[in-house]
C-alpha positions in Angstrom: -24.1 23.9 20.2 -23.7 22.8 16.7 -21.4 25.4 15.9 -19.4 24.5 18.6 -19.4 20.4 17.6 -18.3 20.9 14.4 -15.7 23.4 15.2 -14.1 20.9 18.0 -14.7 18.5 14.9 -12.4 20.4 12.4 -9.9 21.2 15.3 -9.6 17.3 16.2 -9.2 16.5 12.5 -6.5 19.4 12.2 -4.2 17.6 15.2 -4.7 14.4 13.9 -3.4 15.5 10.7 -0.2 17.4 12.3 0.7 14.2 14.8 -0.1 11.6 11.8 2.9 10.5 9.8 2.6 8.7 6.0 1.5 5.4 5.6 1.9 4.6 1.5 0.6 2.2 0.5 0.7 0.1 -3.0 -2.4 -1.5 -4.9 -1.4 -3.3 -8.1 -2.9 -3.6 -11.3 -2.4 -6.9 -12.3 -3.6 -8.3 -8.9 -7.0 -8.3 -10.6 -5.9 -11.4 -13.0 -4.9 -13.8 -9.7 -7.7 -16.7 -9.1 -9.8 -17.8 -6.5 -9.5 -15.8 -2.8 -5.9 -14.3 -4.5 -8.2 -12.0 -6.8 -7.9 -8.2 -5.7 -9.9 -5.2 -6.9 -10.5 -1.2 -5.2 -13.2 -2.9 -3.8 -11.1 -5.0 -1.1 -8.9 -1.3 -0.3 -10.0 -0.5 2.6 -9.8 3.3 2.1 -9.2 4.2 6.0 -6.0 1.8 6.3 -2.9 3.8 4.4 -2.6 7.9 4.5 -1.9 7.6 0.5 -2.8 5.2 -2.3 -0.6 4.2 -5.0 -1.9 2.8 -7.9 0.4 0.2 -10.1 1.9 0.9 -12.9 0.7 3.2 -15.7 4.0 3.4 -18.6 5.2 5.4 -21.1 3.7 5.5 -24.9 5.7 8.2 -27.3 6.8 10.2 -23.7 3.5 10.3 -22.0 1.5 8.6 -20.0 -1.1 6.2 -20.9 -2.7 3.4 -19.0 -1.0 -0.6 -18.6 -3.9 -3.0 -18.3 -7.1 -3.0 -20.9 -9.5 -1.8 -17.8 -7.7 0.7 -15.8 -9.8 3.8 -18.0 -13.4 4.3 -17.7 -15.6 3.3 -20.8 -19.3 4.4 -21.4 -20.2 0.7 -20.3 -18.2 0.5 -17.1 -15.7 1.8 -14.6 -12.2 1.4 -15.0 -9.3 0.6 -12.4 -8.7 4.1 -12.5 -12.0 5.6 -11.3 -12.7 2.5 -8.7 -9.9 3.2 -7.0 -9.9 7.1 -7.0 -13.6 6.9 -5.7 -12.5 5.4 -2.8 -12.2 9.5 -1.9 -15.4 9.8 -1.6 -15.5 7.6 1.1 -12.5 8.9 2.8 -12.0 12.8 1.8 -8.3 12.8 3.3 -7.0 9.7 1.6 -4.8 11.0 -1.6 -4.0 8.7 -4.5 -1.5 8.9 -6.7 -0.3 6.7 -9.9 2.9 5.4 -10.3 4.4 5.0 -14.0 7.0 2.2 -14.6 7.8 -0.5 -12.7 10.2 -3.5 -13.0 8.8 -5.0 -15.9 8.5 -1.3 -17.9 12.3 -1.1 -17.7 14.6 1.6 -18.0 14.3 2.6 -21.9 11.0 4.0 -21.9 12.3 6.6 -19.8 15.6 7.5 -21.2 13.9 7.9 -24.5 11.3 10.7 -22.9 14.2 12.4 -20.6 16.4 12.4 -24.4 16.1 16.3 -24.6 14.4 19.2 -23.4 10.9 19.0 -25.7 10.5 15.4 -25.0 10.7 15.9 -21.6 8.3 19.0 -21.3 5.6 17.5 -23.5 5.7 14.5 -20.8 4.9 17.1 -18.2 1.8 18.8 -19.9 0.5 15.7 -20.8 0.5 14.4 -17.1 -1.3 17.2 -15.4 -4.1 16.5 -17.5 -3.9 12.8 -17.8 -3.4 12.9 -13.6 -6.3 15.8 -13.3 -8.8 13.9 -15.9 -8.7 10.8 -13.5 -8.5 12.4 -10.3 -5.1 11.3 -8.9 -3.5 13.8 -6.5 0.3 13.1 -8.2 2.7 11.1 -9.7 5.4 8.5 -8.3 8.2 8.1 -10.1 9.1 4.3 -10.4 12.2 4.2 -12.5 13.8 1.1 -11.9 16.9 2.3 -12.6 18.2 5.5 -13.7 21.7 4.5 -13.7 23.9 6.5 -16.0 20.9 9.3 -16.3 21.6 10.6 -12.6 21.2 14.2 -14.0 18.3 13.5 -15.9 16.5 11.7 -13.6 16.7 14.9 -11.3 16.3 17.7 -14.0 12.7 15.5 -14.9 11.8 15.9 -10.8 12.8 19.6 -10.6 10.6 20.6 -13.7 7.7 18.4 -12.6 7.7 19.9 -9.0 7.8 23.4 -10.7 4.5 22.4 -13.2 2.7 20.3 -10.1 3.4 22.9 -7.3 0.7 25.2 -9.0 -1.7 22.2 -9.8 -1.2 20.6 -6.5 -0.3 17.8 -7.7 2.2 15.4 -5.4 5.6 14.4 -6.6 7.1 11.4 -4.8 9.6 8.5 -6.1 10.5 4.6 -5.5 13.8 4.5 -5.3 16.5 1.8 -4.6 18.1 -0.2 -2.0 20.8 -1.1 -3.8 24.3 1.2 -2.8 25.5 0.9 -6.2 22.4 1.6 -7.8 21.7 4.7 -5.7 25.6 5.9 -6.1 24.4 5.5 -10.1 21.2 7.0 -10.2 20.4 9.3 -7.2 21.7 13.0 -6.5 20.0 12.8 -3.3 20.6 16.5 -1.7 18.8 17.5 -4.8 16.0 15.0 -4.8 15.1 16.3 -1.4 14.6 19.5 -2.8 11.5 18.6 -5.0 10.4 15.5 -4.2 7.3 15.2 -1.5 8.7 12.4 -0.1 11.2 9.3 -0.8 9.8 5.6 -0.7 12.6 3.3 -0.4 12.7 -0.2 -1.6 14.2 -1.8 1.4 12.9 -5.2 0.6 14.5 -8.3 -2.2 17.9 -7.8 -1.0 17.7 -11.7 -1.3 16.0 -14.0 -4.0 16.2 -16.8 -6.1 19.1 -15.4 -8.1 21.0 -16.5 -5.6 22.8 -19.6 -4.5 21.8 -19.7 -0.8 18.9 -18.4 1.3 18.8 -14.9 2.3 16.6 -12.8 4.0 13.7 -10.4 1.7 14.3 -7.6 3.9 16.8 -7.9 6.8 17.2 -5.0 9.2 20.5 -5.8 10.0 23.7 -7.4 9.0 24.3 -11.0 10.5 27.7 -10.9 12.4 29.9 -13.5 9.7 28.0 -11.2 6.8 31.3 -9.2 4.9 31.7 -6.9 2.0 29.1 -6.9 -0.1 26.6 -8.9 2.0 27.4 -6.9 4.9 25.6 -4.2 3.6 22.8 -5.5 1.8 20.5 -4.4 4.9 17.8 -2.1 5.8 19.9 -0.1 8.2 22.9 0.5 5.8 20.4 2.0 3.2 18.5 4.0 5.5 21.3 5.8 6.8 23.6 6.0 3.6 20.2 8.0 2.4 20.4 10.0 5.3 23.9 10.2 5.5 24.5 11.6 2.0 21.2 14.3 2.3 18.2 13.1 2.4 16.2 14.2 5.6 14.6 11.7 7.3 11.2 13.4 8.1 10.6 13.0 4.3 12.1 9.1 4.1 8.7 7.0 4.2 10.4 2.5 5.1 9.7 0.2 3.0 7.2 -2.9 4.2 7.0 -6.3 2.4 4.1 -8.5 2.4 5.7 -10.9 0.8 8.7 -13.4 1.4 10.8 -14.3 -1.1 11.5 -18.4 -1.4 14.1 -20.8 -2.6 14.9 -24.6 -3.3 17.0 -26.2 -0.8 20.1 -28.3 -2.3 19.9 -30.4 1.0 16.0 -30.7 3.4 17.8 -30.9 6.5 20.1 -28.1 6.1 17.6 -25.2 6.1 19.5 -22.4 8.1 19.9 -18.9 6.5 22.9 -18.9 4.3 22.0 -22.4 3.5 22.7 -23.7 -0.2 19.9 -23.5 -2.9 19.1 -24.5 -6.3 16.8 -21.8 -7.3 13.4 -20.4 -6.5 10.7 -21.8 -4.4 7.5 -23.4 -5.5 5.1 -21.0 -7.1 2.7 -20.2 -4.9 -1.5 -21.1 -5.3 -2.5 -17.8 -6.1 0.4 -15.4 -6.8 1.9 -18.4 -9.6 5.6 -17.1 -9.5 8.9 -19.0 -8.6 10.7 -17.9 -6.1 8.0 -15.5 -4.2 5.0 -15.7 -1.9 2.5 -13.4 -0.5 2.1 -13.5 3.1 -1.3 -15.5 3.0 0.2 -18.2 1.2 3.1 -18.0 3.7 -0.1 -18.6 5.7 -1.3 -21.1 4.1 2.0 -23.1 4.5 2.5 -22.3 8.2 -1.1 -23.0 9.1 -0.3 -26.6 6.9 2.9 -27.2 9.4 5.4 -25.5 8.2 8.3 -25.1 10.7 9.3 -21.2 12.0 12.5 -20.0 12.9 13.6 -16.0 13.9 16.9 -14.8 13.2 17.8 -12.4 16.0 20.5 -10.6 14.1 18.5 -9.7 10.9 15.5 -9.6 13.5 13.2 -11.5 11.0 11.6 -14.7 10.6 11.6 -17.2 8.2 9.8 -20.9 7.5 11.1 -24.0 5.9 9.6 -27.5 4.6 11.4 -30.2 2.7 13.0 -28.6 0.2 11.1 -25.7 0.4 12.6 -22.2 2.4 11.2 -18.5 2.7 11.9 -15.5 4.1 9.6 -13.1 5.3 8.4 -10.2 7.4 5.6 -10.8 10.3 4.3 -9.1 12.6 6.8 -9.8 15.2 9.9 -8.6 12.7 7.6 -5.3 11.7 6.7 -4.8 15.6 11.0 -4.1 15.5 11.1 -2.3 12.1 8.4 0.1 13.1 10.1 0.9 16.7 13.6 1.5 13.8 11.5 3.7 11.7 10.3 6.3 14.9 13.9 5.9 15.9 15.2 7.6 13.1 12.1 9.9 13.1 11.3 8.7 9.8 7.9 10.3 7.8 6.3 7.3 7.4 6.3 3.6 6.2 5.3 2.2 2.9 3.8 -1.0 1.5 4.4 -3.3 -1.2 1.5 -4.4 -1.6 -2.1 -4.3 -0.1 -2.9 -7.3 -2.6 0.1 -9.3 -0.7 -1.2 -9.1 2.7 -4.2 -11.3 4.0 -6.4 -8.5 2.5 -9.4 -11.5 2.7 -8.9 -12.4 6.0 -9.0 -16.0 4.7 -5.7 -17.5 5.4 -3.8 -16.4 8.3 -6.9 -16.2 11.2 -6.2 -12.6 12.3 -8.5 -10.6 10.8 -8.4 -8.6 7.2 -4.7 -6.7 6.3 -2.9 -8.5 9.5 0.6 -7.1 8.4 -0.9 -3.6 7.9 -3.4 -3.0 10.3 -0.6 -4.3 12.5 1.7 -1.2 11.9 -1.3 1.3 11.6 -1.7 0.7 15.4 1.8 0.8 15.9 2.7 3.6 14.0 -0.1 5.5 14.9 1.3 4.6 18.9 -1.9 2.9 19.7 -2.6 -0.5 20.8 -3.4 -3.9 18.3 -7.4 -3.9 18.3 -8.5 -7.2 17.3 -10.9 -7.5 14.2 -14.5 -8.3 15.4 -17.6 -9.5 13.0 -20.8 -7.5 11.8 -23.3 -7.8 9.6 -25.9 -6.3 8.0 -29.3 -7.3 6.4 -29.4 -6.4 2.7 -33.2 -5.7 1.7 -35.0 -7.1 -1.2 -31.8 -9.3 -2.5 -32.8 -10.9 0.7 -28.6 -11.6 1.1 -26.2 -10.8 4.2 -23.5 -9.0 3.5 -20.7 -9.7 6.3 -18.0 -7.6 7.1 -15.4 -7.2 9.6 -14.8 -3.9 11.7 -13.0 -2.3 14.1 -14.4 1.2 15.3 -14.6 4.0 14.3 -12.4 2.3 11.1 -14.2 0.9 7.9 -14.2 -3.0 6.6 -13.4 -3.9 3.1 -16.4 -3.3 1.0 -18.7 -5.9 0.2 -20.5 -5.5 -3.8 -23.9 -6.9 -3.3 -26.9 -6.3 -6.4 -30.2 -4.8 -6.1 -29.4 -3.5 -2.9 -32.8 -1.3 -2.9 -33.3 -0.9 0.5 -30.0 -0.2 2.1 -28.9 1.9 -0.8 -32.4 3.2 -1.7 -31.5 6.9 -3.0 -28.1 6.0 -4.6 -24.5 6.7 -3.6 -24.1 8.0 -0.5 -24.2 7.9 3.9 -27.2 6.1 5.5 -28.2 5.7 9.0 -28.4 2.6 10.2 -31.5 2.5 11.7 -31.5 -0.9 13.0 -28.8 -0.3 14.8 -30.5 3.1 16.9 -28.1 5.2 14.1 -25.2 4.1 16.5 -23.8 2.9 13.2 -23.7 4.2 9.7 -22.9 3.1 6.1 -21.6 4.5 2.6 -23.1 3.3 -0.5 -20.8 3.6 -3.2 -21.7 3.2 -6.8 -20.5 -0.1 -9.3 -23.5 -0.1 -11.8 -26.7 0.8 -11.5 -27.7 -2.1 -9.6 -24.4 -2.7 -7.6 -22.9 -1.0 -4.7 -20.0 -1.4 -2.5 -21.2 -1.2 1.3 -18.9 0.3 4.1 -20.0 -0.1 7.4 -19.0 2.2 10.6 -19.5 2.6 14.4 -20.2 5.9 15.6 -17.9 7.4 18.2 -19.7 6.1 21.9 -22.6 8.3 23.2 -22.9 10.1 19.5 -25.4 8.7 16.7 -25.6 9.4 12.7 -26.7 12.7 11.9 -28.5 12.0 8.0 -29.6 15.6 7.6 -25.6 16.7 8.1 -23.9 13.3 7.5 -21.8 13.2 10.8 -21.7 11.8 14.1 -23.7 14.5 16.2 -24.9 14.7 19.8 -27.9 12.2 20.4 -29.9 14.9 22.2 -29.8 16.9 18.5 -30.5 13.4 16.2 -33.9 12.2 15.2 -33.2 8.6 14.6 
């Protein structure tokens, strides 16, 4: 019988993993500095909500790799970024996590200088595969932002690293741009799709504060009185000019803001798209930059009566206030983008960023990851399930630690010290005894008195197996 259960197991896994497509998603580095409820760490990924992990940014030192922010590598003292994050496989064995190197703020010259010539570019490579292996990332996503002028370089760099990672099974993937000009510039796409694992396209800030009128972050399509250039600065012209010119499609994974982007009105009451501005929008609470706002704060500003509008042609929604105007994606615009994306057959979506969305479940009363968990269900052709509470009794620290689940998926982690009892032998799955082992957790190690808590629900009429750490048959489980 045994044999049997975990054989139908494996065979279940195997289908889910044929019928699944991607669902990339971005954490950031830097999102670790933002105050208050804005401050984000591995510990809010949940590591059952995206298909891969990418982690922002690492750069380039003299050609190689080498880490951004002052924590992201491990010390003898403490955990770094790095292993946080990559730990989060422990708890989910199927989720693969890769760094990206580069980045807006990087720039372009860092790598022009290590694609210069043949050596430079080779020692890059070496030096990756045990920089990527030493930290336990599954591959590398090339964030190059832009190569314009090094279109040949750019894909010689992707051929030789899919020749060195194939053997190390390592991924290669890319971020690439939205732009038409910048992808005439910088992309030889038939040959891209050749080596790279798969494509993430940018298809958000085709609008911003650089502008003198509000536009749209990420409009799916052209408004009818949009011409020449605007015309095209859509989600559906750079979908298919990828296509069009190459690319397949079953390798394209759409890109998903969590953010708007915002602007200053020149006049309050004329707030229509296209209207005229004066520059970025107020900085928002948390995030503290012009012109842009995650969705919570978009939240925060709708929830304090701020007005919403949809435009049907882009098939978005945006919000307005006084002076104040953004642009944004919800779920209603992402309910339509996701129905484009199987459209066109599309491998999968992507995110920019987990750290945007209302990863908290603080500001936008819909649970934790609204945006996200939104297209999961969609994407994954299931219904919405509405977030429900839990908690759990944490032992001798005599604190709750609350969470929010919806089965058989995990919550964000919860970091709670001297958990003793419910974490009494260490890292690993528990029973939840309380519960009739109808529920089960994963202790995962911060220190040696701190752990990260993930709670789940058992499949209905199975219980936690401790001796084999599954969900067995409740006739073969002593509880």
């Amino acid at each position: 019988m045994l044999k049997k259960l975990i054989l139908l197991a494996i065979f279940i896994n195997l289908i889910e993993k044929i019928s699944s497509k991607n669902i990339v998603c971005y954490t950031t580095n830097w999102s670790q500095y933002r105050p208050g409820q804005g401050k984000f760490l591995p510990e809010n990924i949940d590591p059952f909500l995206c298909t891969h992990l990418i982690y922002s940014f690492a750069k380039l030192a003299d050609n190689k790799l080498a880490p951004y922010e002052w924590n992201d590598d491990s010390t003898d003292w403490s955990k770094g970024m790095y292993e946080r994050t990559t730990d989060l496989k422990k708890i989910n064995p199927d989720l693969k996590i890769l760094l990206a190197v580069g980045g807006w703020n990087m720039g372009s010259q860092p790598f022009i200088q290590m694609v210069s010539n043949e050596n430079t570019m080779n020692d890059f490579i070496e030096h990756s595969v045990k920089f990527l292996k030493e930290r336990k990332f599954d591959g590398l996503d090339l964030d190059w932002e832009y190569p314009t002028g090094y279109k040949n370089q750019f894909t010689k760099l992707v051929q030789k690293l899919k020749a060195r990672y194939s053997s190390e099974n390592l991924m290669v993937t890319a971020a690439v741009a939205a732009g038409k000009s910048n992808i005439d510039e910088s992309y030889d796409i038939p040959a891209l799709a050749q080596y790279l694992d798969f494509l993430n396209i940018m298809t958000y800030d085709y609008h911003g504060q650089w502008e003198s009128f509000t536009g749209h972050n990420a409009p799916l399509y052209p408004r009818p009185n949009e011409s020449g250039e605007q015309a095209i600065l859509n989600i559906d012209f750079t979908l298919n000019y990828y296509i069009q010119n190459g690319y397949p499609a079953n390798k394209i994974n759409l890109g998903l803001a969590t953010y708007g982007r915002s602007f200053t009105l020149f006049v309050n009451s004329i707030n229509n798209l296209g209207a005229t501005s004066v520059g970025g929008g107020t900085a928002g609470q948390f995030t503290r930059e012009k012109g842009f706002l995650s969705y919570y704060e978009i939240c925060q500003n709708l929830n304090a009566g701020w007005t919403r509008r949809w435009n049907d042609d882009h098939k978005v929604a945006y919000a307005f206030s006084g002076n104040q105007w953004v642009g944004y994606d919800d779920t209603t615009s992402l309910t339509v983008k996701v129905d484009y994306a199987k459209s066109k057959n599309l491998g999968g979506v992507m995110f920019w960023a987990m750290d945007l969305d209302d990863f908290d479940g603080s500001f936008c009363n819909k649970g934790k990851y609204p945006l996200m968990s939104h297209v999961k269900q969609l994407w994954n052709g299931g219904s919405v399930v509405s977030q429900s509470s839990s908690t759990i009794q944490t032992g001798s620290a005599g604190s709750t630690l609350s969470t929010q689940s919806t089965s058989p998926t995990t919550s964000r982690a919860s970091t709670v010290s001297n958990t003793h009892q419910t974490c009494f032998n260490g890292e690993g799955y528990y029973a939840d005894v309380a519960a009739n082992c109808e529920k089960y957790y994963f202790c995962q190690s911060i220190s040696s008195n701190d752990f990260s808590v993930y709670t789940f629900n058992c499949p209905a009429g199975l219980l936690f197996d401790q001796n084999l750490n599954i969900c067995n048959w409740a006739n073969l489980v002593v509880c």
